[in-house]
Each structure stands twice: as structure tokens, then as C-alpha cells.
C-alpha positions in Angstrom: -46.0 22.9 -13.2 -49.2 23.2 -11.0 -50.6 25.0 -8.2 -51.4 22.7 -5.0 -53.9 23.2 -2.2 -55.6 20.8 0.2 -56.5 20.4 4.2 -56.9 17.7 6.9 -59.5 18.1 8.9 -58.2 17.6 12.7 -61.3 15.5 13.5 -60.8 12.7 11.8 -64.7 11.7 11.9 -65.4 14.7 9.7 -65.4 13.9 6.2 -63.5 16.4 3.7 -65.2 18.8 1.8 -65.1 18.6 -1.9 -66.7 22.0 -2.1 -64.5 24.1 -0.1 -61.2 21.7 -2.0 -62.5 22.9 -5.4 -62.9 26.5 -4.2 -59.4 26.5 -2.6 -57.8 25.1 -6.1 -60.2 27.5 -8.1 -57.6 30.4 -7.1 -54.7 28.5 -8.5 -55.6 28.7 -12.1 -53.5 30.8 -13.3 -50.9 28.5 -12.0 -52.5 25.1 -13.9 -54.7 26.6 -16.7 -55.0 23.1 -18.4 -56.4 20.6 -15.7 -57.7 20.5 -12.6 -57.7 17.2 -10.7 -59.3 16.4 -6.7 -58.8 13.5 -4.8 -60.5 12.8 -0.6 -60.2 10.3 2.0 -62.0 10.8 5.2 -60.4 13.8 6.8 -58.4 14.9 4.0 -58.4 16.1 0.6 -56.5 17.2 -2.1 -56.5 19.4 -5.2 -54.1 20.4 -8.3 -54.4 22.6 -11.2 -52.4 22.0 -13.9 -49.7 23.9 -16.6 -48.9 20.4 -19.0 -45.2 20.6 -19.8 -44.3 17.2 -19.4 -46.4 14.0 -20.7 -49.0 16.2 -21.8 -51.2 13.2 -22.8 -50.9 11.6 -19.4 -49.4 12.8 -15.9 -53.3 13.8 -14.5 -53.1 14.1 -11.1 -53.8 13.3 -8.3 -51.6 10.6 -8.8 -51.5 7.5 -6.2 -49.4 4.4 -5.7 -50.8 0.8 -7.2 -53.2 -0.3 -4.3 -54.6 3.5 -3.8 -52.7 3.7 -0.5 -50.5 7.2 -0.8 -51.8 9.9 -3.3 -50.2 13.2 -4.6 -50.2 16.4 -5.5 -47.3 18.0 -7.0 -45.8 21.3 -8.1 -42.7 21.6 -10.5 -40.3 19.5 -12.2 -38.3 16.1 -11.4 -34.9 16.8 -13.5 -33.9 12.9 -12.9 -37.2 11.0 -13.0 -36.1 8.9 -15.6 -33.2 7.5 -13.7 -35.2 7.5 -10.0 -38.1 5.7 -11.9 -35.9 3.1 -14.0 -34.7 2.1 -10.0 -38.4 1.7 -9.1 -39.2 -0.4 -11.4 -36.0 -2.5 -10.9 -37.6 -2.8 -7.1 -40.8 -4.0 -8.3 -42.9 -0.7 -8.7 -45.2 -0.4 -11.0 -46.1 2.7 -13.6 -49.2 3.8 -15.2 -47.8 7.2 -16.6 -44.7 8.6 -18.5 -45.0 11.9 -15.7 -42.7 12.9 -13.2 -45.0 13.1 -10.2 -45.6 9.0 -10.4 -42.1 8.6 -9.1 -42.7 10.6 -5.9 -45.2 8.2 -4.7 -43.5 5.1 -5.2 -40.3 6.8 -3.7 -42.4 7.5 -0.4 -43.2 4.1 -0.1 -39.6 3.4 -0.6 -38.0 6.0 1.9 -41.0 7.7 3.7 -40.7 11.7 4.3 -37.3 11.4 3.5 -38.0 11.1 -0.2 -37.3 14.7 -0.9 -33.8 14.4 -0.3 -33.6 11.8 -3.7 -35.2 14.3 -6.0 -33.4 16.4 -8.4 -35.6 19.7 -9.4 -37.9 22.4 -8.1 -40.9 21.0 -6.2 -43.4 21.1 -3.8 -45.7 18.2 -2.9 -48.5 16.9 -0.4 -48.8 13.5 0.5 -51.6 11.5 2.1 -50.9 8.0 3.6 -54.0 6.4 3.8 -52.3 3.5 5.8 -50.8 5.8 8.4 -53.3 8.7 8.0 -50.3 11.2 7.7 -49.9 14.3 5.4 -46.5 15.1 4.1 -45.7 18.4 3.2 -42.3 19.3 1.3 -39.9 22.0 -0.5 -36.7 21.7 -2.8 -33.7 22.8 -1.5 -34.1 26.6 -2.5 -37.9 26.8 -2.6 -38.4 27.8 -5.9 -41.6 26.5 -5.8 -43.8 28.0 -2.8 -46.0 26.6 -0.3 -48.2 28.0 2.7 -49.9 26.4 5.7 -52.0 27.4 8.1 -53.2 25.1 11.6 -56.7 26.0 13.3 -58.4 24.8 15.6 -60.2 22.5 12.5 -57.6 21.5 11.1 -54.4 22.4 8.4 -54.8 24.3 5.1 -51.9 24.1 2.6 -51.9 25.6 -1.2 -48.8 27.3 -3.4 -50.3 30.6 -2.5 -51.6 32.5 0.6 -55.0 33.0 -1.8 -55.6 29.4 -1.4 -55.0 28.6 2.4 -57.4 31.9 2.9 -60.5 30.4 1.7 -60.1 27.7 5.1 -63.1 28.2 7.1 -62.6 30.6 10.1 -59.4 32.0 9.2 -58.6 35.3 10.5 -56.8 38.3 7.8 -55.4 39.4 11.2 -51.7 41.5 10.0 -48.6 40.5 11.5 -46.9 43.4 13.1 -43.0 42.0 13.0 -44.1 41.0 9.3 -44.3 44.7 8.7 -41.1 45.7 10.1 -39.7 43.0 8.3 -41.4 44.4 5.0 -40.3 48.0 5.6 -36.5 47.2 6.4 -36.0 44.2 3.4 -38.2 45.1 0.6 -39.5 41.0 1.2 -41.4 39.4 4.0 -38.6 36.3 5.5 -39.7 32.8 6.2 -41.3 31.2 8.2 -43.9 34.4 8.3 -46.1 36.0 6.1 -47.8 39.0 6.0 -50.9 36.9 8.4 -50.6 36.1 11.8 -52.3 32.6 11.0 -50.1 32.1 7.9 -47.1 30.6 7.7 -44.7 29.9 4.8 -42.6 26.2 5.0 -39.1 27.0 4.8 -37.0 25.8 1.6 -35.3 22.1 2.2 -38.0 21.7 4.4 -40.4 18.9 5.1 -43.5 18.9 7.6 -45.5 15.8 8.5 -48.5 15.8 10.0 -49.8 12.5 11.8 -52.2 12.0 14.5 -52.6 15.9 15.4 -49.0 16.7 16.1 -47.0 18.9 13.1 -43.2 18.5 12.6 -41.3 20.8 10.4 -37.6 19.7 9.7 -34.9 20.8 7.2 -33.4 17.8 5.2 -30.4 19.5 3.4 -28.3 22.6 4.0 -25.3 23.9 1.7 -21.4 23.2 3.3 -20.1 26.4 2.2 -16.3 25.3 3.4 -14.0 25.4 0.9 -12.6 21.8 0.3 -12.0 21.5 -3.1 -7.7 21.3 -4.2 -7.8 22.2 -7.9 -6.1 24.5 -10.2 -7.9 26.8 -11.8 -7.8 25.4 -15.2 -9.3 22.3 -13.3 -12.3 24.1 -11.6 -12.8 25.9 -15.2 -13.3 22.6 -16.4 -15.8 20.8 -13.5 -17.5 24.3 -13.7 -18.2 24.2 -17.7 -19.4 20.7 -17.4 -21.9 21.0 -14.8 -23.2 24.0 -16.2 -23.6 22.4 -19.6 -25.6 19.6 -17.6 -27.6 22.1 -15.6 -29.2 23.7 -18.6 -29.5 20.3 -20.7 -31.3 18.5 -17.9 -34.1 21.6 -17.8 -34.6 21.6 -21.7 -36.6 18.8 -21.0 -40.5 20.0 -22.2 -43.2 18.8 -24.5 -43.7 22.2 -25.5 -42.0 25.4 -26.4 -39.4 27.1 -24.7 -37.1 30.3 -24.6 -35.0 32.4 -22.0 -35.1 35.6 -20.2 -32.4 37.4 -21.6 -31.2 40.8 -19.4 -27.9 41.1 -21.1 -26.0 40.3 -17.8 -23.2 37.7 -17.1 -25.8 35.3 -15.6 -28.5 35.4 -18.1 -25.6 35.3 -20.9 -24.4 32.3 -19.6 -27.7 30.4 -19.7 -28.6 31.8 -23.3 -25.0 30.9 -24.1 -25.4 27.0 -22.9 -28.9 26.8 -24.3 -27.4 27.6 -28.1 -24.9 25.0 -27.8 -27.5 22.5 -26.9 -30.5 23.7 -29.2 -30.4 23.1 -33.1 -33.2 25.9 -33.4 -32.1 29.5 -32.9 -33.5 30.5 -29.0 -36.7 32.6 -28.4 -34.9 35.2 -26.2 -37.1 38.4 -24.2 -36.1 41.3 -22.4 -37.5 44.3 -20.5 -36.2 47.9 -20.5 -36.9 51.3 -19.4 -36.8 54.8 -21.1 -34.6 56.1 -18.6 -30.8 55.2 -20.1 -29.1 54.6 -16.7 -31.8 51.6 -16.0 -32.5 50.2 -19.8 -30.0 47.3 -20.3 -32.0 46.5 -23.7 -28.6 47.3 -25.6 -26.3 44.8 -24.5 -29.3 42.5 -24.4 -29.7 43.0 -28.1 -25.6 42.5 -28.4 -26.3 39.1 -26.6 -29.1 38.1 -28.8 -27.1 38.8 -32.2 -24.0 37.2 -30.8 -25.6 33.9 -30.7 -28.7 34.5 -33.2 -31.5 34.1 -31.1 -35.6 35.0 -31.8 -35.5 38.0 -30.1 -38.2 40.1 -27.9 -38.5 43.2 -26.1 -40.4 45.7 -24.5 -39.4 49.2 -22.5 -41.7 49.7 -19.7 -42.6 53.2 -18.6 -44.1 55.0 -15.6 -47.6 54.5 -16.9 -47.2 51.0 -15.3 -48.2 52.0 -12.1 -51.7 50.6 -13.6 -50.4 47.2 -13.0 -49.9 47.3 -9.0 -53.6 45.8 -8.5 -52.9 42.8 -10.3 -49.1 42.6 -9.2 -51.2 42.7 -5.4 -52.9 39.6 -6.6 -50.3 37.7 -7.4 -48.2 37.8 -4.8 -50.5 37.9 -2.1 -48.3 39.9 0.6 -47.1 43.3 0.5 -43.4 42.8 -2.1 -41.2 45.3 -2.3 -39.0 44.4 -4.8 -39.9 46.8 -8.1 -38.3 44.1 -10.8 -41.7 42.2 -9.5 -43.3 45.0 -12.4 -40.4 44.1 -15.3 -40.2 40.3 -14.3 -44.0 40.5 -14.9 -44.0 42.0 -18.1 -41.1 39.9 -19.3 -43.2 36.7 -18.5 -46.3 38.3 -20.3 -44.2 38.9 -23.2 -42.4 35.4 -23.1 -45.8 33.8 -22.6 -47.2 34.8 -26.2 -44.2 32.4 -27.4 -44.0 30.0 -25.0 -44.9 28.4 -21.8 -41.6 28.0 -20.4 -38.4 29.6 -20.1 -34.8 29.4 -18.6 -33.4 32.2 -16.1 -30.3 33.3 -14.6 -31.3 34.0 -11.1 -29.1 32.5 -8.6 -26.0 33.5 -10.3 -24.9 36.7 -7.9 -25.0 34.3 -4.9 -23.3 31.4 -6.2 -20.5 33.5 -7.9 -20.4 36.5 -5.3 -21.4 38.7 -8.3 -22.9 41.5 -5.9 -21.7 45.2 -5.4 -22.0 45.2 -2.0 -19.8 42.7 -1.6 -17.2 44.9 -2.1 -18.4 47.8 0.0 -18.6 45.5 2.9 -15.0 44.4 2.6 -13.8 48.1 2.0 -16.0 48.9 5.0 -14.4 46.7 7.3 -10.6 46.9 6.1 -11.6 50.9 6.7 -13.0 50.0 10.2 -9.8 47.5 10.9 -6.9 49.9 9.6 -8.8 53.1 11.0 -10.2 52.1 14.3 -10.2 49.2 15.8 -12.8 47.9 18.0 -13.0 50.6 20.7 -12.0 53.1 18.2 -15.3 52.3 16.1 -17.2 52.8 19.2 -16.1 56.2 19.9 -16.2 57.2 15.6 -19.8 56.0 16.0 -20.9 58.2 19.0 -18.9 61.8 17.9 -20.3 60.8 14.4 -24.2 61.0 15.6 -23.3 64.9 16.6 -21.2 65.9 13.5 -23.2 68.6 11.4 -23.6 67.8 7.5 -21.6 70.8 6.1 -22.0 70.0 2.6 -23.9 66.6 0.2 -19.8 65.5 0.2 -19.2 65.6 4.2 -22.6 64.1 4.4 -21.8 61.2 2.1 -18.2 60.6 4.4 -19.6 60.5 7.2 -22.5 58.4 6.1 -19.1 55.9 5.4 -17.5 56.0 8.5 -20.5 55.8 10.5 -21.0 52.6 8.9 -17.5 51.7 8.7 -18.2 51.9 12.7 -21.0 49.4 12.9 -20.6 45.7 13.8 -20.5 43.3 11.4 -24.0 42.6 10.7 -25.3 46.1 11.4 -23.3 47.4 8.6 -24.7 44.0 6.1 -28.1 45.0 7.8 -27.8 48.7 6.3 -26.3 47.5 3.0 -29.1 45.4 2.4 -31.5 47.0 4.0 -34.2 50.2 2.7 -36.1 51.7 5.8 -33.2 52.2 8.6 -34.5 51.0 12.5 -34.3 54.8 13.0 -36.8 55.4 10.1 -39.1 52.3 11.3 -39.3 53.5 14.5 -40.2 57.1 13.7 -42.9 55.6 10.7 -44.6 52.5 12.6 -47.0 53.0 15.1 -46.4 51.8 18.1 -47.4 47.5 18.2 -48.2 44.7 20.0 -44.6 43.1 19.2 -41.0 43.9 19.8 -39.2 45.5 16.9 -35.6 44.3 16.0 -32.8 46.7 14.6 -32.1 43.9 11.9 -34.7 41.0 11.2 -34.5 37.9 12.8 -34.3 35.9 10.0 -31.3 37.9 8.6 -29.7 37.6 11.9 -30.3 34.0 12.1 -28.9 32.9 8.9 -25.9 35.4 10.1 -25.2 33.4 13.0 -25.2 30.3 10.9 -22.6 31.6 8.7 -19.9 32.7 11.6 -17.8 30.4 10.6 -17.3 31.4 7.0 -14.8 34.0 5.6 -16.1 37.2 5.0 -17.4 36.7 1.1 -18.5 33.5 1.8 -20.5 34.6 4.9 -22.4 36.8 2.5 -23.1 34.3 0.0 -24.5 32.1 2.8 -26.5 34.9 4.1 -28.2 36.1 0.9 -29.0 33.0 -0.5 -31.0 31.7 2.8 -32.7 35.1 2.9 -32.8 37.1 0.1 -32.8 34.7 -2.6 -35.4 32.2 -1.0 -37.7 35.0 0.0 -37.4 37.7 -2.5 -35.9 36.9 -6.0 -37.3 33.3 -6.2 -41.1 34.4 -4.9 -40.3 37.5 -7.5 -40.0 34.6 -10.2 -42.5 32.2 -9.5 -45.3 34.6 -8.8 -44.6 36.9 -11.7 -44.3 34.1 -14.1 -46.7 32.2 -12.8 -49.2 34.5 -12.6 -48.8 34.4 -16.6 -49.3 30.7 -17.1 -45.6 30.7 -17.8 -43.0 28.2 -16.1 -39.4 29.2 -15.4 -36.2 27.2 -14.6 -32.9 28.3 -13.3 -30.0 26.5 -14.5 -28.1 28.2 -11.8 -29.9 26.8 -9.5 -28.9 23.4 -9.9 -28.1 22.4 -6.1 -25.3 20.0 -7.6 -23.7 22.7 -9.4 -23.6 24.6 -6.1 -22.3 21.8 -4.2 -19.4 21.9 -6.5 -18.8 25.6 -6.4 -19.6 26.3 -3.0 -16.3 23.7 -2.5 -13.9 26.1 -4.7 -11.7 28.5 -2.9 -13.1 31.8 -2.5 -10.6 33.5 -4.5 -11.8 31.5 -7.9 -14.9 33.5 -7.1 -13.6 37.0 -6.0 -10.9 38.3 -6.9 -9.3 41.2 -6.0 -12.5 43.1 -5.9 -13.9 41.7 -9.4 -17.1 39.7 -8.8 -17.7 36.1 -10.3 -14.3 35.8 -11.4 -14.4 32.2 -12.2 -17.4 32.3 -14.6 -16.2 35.6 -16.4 -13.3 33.7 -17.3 -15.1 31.2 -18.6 -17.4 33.1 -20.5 -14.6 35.4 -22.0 -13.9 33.3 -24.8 -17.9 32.9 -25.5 -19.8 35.7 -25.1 -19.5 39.6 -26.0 -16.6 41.6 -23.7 -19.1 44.4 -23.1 -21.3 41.9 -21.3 -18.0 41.1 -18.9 -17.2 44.7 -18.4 -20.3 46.6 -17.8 -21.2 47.7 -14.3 -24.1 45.8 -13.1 -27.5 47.4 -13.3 -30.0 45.2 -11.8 -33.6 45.0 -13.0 -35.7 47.0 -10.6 -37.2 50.3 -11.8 -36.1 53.7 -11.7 -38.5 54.4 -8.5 -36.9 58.4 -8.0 -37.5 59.7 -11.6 -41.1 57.6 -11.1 -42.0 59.3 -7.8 -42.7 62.6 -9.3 -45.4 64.5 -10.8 -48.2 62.2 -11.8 -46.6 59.2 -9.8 -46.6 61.7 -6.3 -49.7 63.6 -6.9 -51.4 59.9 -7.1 -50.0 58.6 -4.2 -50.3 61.1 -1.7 -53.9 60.7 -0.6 -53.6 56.9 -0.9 -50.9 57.1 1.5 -52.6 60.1 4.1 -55.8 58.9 3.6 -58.2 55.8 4.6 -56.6 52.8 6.9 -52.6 53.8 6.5 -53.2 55.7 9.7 -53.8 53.1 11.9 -50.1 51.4 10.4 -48.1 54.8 10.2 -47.4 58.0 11.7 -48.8 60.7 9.4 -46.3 63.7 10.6 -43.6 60.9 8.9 -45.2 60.0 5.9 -46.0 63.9 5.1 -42.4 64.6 6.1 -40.9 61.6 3.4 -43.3 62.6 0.9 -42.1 66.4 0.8 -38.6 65.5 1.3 -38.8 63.8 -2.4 -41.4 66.2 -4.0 -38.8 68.9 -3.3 -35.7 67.2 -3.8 -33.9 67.0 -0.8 -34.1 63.8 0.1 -34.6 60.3 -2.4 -37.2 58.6 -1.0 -37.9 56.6 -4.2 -37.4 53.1 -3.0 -39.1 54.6 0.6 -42.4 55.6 -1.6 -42.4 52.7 -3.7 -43.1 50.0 -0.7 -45.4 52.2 1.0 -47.4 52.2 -2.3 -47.1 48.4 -2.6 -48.5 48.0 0.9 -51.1 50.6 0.4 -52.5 48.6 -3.0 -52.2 45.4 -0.9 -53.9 46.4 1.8 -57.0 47.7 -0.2 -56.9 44.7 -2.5 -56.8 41.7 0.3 -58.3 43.4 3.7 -61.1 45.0 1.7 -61.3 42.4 -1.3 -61.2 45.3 -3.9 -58.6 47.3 -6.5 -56.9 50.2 -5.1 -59.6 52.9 -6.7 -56.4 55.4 -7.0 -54.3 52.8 -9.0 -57.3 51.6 -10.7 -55.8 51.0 -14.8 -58.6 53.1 -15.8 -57.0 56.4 -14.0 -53.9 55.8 -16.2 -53.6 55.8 -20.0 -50.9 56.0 -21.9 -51.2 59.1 -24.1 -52.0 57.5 -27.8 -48.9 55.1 -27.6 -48.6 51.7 -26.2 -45.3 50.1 -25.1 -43.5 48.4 -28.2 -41.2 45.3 -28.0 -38.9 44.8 -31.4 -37.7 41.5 -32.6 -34.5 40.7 -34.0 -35.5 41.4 -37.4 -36.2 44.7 -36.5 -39.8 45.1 -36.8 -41.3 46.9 -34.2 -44.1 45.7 -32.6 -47.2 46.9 -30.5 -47.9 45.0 -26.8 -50.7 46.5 -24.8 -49.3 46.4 -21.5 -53.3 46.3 -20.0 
């Protein structure tokens, strides 16, 4: 695990600077505490800092092919190096480490750009062909691990994280307008933008070559989410327990310690399940919860841990976290939404004093069709279909905008058939959405860019997925959007950030593959979510784990937004630069609509705060001084975290 960064220089008689490579890798540290590594060539240079998980001894990179002619830079982890790298060698390469970066290089000279396709894992690399003088950029197939570029008029500037392509000489901080929208409607910032105008993120499956001035971006693999597969049930129980079993065996690979996040939810359980089969030593688990009961899923976390006797750690998080927003700013680099960002942080912090990696669950809710909203959609549209029809909707929707709200209930009906009335992806848009295009339009001043009722990149990966059935045309949708952009940046930046590396068993793209093949009723059925791997896990893991409702991991943002949280967010939010981004008349008009009650802007506040801590932290290089930690303290007590034992424990959360 490493963080990446490098540049070519466009003028090929310029010479790279070492100087400006080392400061551009400097900001990647907490991503590669252990090493740090620098190679140039004329134009172009590249830099690595290093997290040693695998061949700690050797695996120094850069790393280069036997004559010096194509060099590397890599972050993440090659699941089937072994077997790509026994092939090598049968061809006649040679190897002077045990690492899995050695076998990119000698599988570009084997297949060129195309290389990607071969590897097994979560990556991104840079090559540099000295022979060609072309730079290779690439992504795994669901970007877990990140990378950004940006192209001026000297050259391009690639690193894991915005911080790095920023220090490139001449850059501009300039904000991108239709980033913002984006922000304000998602919670998450879609690729290929980022919050920057001259920033831009490469997509996941992605490559881009550069050679002789000209860039080329391409995608290498995409997901057939057709059904195809003819199998019974008790077969697809089968092919699903095996490649899960491989999935998690393949990323127990490490040279040093390990564990598992461990929220107490079907996906998590599954992993932490898996891993004790495998393991002969009981499984460092950690968990996260809140002192609010309706958000804390530290219970049937515990449940989990006893069932299968694992080293267990956790920690309840409370408001006073607020504190951490400057640092969370930091390590994300853009303005993200998403409040688990604050718990997946502390969880990694937490797992990080055991270990320096650990197993996930994420992916699990789009593979299996394991979210709520799922269901609304569906009950949405067969309301739409038996009420309606198409020209009916159209009609419902225009007498709906001049109903008056009687009563909370009449509101919450007509709020229902007012999206029942919507087209298809309007009513996904407002499902998955936060700020409405009403709301945008009314907060954001008025820009140099055309604002789009649902973002483009959501309405893209729509379009792709026409051809799907309904559930599956969610899946599809989510996981090129949601899950790419928001839980997997969530992931890598708040572990990352710690020194610690994650890997997600459900990720596994071959474990898709076969899934995505199964008929959609293995995966939904008759409104229950992930029916396939409940059944599965039924005769593992605790029932209560199967039957709960699903909680999610973000905090509890309405309870949050009051009293100290308000009183300190007001004048961040009325005050200083916000006004040139949003009308004030709105944001005094949301804030009193939640100080009083009548309106739950929780989630509202929370990414306005996120953007106001961002904004002071990267376009004035400084903390927010109203969120500074030393404005909050936490009255005498500091959070706890207990281990299985029962001991309780002290963590300062500062």
C-alpha cells in the first residue's frame, strides 16, 4: 500500500525536477509511512511512499524492468502475483524481488497498457517507457485505490490525492461550479471532476496513456449485469460460498497483522464469518457506535464478535467530534458529504493501534441489492403504474404542486405521490439525493455553468443501465456512482489517512462476475434484500444479524445540529467567503427551520459545514478557527472502546 505522485514535463528538453517530485510525495506520507522511493528520466519523474505489507524486506520501489527500460510506481495489492509472476518467468522474465509491483512491469512489456486487465486486486500505477517516452496511468475495476491528474500548459501532474497534484507549478485552486451542485445534491463529488476546475479524477477501470503530448483515457472492463446464469438455487448457494471463501482467503495475504471492521451488519458478518474459518488465531475485530440508541449498532456487533470469538474493539463516538472536521478536510481533499467519513475514521484509528490492515464489507449492498430504497423505488413505480399511468402522473404531479399541507400525515402522502409521479430517474434522483434542484437553485448563487436537475454522471450511468430490469438497473447505477465515488473514497481516505490498509472481500470483481450472472430473484426477493447471501449465512451467523433493519453508519446529524453544534455553525456559515457561494436569505431560512424544529435539516447543515471547513482549510491553507479542537473539550471524559473481555478502555479521540 503506497501513495503515488509524479509529472511529465510537456517539453521534453526540460529535465524533471527532483525537488518539486519529493515535495509532491512529501504529502503522501500518511499513505506510505515506511519508505519513500524517487526515480527521473528526462521529462519525467516519479515518486512512492510506502505502507510495507507485503515482502517487507524487499519490494522498494520504484521498481523497473531488467535493462532499466519501464519503471513503476504502484498503489495497492496484486491478489494473484504469484501465479501472473510464475508465467513471467516461464516467458523468460527475470525477478529481483518477492513484491507484487515487479510483476506489473514485466506484464507491460508483455501486453502494453492493456496490462491492467490481467491483474487481480486494488491498484493504481504509473508507468514510464523510456523506450517509447510514454506514461501510463491506470485504475482497478472499482477504483478502490484513487488517483488524480491534472494537464497544464507544462505538463501532467498525477498523485493518489488532490494534495499531491496541487503542489504542480502554476496550478490554479480555481472551484468548479457544477462540482458544487454535484456536492450539494449527492453528499460526494462524481468522476471525472473534482472539486478544481484543473483537477480531474481517472475513472475506475480506467487507463490513460500519455505519449508524445496527446492524453487518451479509455475504460478496459465494465460489469454485464444480464442475467445468464441457469442454476438452482442450492447450485448458486454453492458457487456463491465458494467464491466468497476465496475472496477473503486471497486478501489474508500480509506480512503483518491484520483484523476486520466489524459493524454487526449482514456484510461485515459475512467477511468476519469467512475470516474465522480461515484463521487459526481468534480475529481482531473493531467497531464504532454512537450514544444515540436508534444509530449505535455496537450490540449486535458485540453478538457478532462472541458468536465467533474474536479480539474485540469499540468505541461510541459523540457530538464532541465535530473537533475532527479540520483533519477529516485534509484527508479528503474535496468537500465529502458523507458523515460515516467521521466513524470510518475513528474505526481505522482504533484498528490502527492493532494492526495495519483490515478486511471490510463494503460493496455488499450493491452486489446483493441490500438497500432500502430499493424497495421504495419499486413500491413507487407499481403505485405510479396501478394509479396513474403515464399521462395520469403528469396531471398528479401538476394539481400536487398546489395541494396545501393540511397536517405532517397529508404532507408525508403527498410527498409519495408526488414522487410516485416523477419519471424514472427523477424519482432514483430524489431517493438518493439530499439538496432537491428546487433547494439548489434557491441556495447557489447564480454561476458560470448550467445546473442539472440530476447530475450528469448519475444520469449517465442511468442511461447505461436502460436495458436492465428495475433492481438490477439500480445495482448498476449505484455501484458506478455511488460506490466508486463515495463509499470507496470514504474507505481509502479515512483509513488511509491512519496508516491503515483495508480490503474488501466483496469486492472481488470475480465474485461479482458470478453474481451479477444470477437471476435477480436469488437477490431480491419479494421485497427482502440480499436474499441469496442471508440464506447462506442463516445457518452461520446470529438470526438477529439477518433480521434487524438496516442502520447504516453515518451519524445522527439532527440530534447533532442543535445547541452547541448550531450555535457553532451559524457564523461559519453567515459569515466570511460562504457569501460569494450561497444566498444568505436561504441559509438563515434552513438554519431557523432546524433550530426551531420545523423542518430536519440535519443532513442539509452537515454538508454545508463540511464545505465551510474545506473551504477555509484548502483556499486559505488554515483550520477552520470555529472548528478548531481546541474550542471543543469533552467535559472530563474521553470516548471509551471495551474489548471482549470486558475491560473498558480509554481512546483519546484528539
Amino acid at each position: 500500500m503506497c501513495g503515488i505522485a509524479g509529472f511529465v514535463n510537456r517539453d521534453p528538453a526540460r529535465p524533471a525536477d527532483e525537488v518539486l517530485l519529493r515535495q509532491m510525495t512529501r504529502t503522501l506520507v500518511h499513505r506510505g509511512p515506511d519508505e519513500e522511493g524517487y526515480f527521473t528520466d528526462g521529462p519525467a519523474g516519479l515518486g512512492m511512499r510506502r505502507l510495507r505489507i507485503i515482502d517487507l524486506a524487499g519490494g522498494k520501489q520504484p521498481i523497473a524492468n531488467e535493462d532499466g527500460t519501464v519503471w513503476v510506481v504502484f498503489n495497492g495489492e496484486i491478489y494473484n502475483f504469484r501465479e501472473l509472476r510464475q508465467d513471467l518467468e516461464g516467458r523468460g522474465h527475470r525477478f529481483t524481488t518477492n513484491s507484487d509491483t515487479e510483476v506489473i512491469v514485466h506484464l507491460y512489456e508483455e501486453q502494453g497498457a492493456g496490462c491492467a486487465r490481467a491483474l487481480h486486486g486494488m491498484f493504481a500505477f504509473a508507468i514510464w517507457d523510456r523506450r517509447t517516452q510514454t506514461l501510463t496511468l491506470a485504475r482497478d475495476r472499482f477504483g478502490k485505490k484513487p488517483l488524480y491528474y491534472a494537464e497544464t500548459n507544462d505538463g501532467l501532474w498525477f498523485g493518489s490525492e488532490i494534495k499531491a497534484v496541487l503542489e504542480a507549478p502554476h496550478l490554479t485552486r480555481e472551484l468548479n461550479p457544477t462540482a458544487l451542485d454535484d456536492y450539494l445534491a449527492l453528499g460526494y463529488i462524481p468522476a471525472p471532476q473534482s472539486i478544481f476546475r484543473a483537477v480531474q479524477k481517472l475513472p475506475a477501470a480506467s487507463v490513460l496513456t500519455l505519449r508524445a503530448g496527446r492524453t487518451t483515457v479509455r475504460r478496459y472492463w465494465r460489469l454485464d449485469w444480464q442475467p445468464s446464469a441457469q442454476v438452482d438455487e442450492r447450485q448458486a448457494l454453492e458457487g456463491l460460498e465458494a467464491h466468497l471463501q476465496d475472496a477473503v482467503r486471497c486478501r489474508l495475504i500480509a506480512d503483518v497483522p491484520f483484523g476486520a471492521f466489524l459493524s454487526g451488519g449482514v456484510d461485515s458478518t459475512t467477511v468476519v464469518w469467512l475470516m474465522s474459518q480461515t484463521l487459526r488465531e481468534p480475529v481482531k475485530t473493531f467497531s464504532i457506535g454512537f450514544d444515540q440508541r436508534e444509530f449505535n449498532e455496537l450490540p449486535y456487533a458485540r453478538e457478532v464478535a462472541d458468536a465467533f470469538h474474536t479480539e474485540h474493539y469499540e468505541q461510541v463516538v459523540e457530538a464532541d467530534a465535530l473537533s475532527l472536521l479540520p483533519q477529516l478536510a485534509h484527508a479528503f481533499d474535496e468537500p465529502f458529504g458523507d458523515s460515516s467519513a467521521l466513524p470510518t475514521y475513528l474505526v481505522s484509528r482504533l484498528a490502527r493501534q492493532h494492526v495495519t490492515m483490515a478486511l471490510s464489507g463494503d460493496g455488499g449492498d450493491e452486489l446483493f441489492a441490500g438497500y432500502a430504497r430499493y424497495q421504495r423505488y419499486l413500491l413507487l413505480s407499481r403505485l405510479r403504474w396501478l394509479l396513474l399511468g403515464a399521462a395520469g402522473a403528469r396531471t398528479l404531479a401538476a394539481t400536487l404542486g398546489t395541494i396545501g399541507a393540511a397536517s405532517a400525515r397529508l404532507n408525508r402522502a403527498t410527498a409519495a405521490l408526488r414522487r410516485a409521479a416523477l419519471p424514472p430517474l427523477a424519482r432514483y434522483a430524489q431517493l438518493v439525493g439530499l439538496y432537491t434542484p428546487e433547494l439548489r437553485r434557491e441556495l447557489l448563487r447564480a454561476g458560470d455553468h448550467t445546473r442539472h436537475d440530476v447530475p450528469l454522471a448519475v444520469a449517465g450511468a442511468w442511461q447505461d443501465a436502460l436495458s436492465f430490469d428495475p433492481v438490477r438497473r439500480l445495482q448498476a447505477v449505484d455501484t458506478d456512482t455511488y460506490l466508486i465515488d463515495d463509499v470507496l473514497v470514504k474507505v481509502d481516505r479515512a483509513a488511509m489517512a491512519n496508516s491503515l490498509e483495508t480490503r474488501a472481500p466483496l469486492l472481488d470483481h470475480r465474485l461479482w462476475e458470478y453474481v451479477a450472472a444470477l437471476p435477480t430473484a436469488y437477490k431480491f426477493v419479494n421485497g427482502e434484500t440480499k436474499h441469496l447471501l442471508r440464506t447462506l449465512l442463516r445457518r452461520h451467523v446470529p438470526s438477529a444479524v439477518l433480521t434487524r433493519p438496516k442502520q447504516g453508519f453515518a451519524i445522527p446529524p439532527a440530534r447533532w445540529f442543535r445547541g452547541n453544534w448550531l450555535t457553532t455553525v451559524r457564523p461559519l456559515l453567515l459569515e466570511g467567503d460562504m457569501g460569494q457561494y450561497f444566498a444568505r436569505p436561504c441559509l438563515e431560512r434552513i438554519l431557523q427551520e432546524h433550530a426551531t424544529g420545523r423542518v430536519d435539516h440535519g443532513e442539509h447543515l452537515w454538508l454545508l459545514l463540511i464545505f465551510a471547513v474545506w473551504h477555509e482549510h484548502y483556499m486559505h491553507g488554515r483550520p477552520s478557527p470555529s472548528v478548531h479542537p481546541a474550542r471543543f473539550t469533552y467535559g472530563g471524559q474521553e470516548p471509551r472502546f471495551v474489548t471482549a473481555n470486558g475491560h473498558a478502555n480509554k481512546l483519546s479521540v484528539i
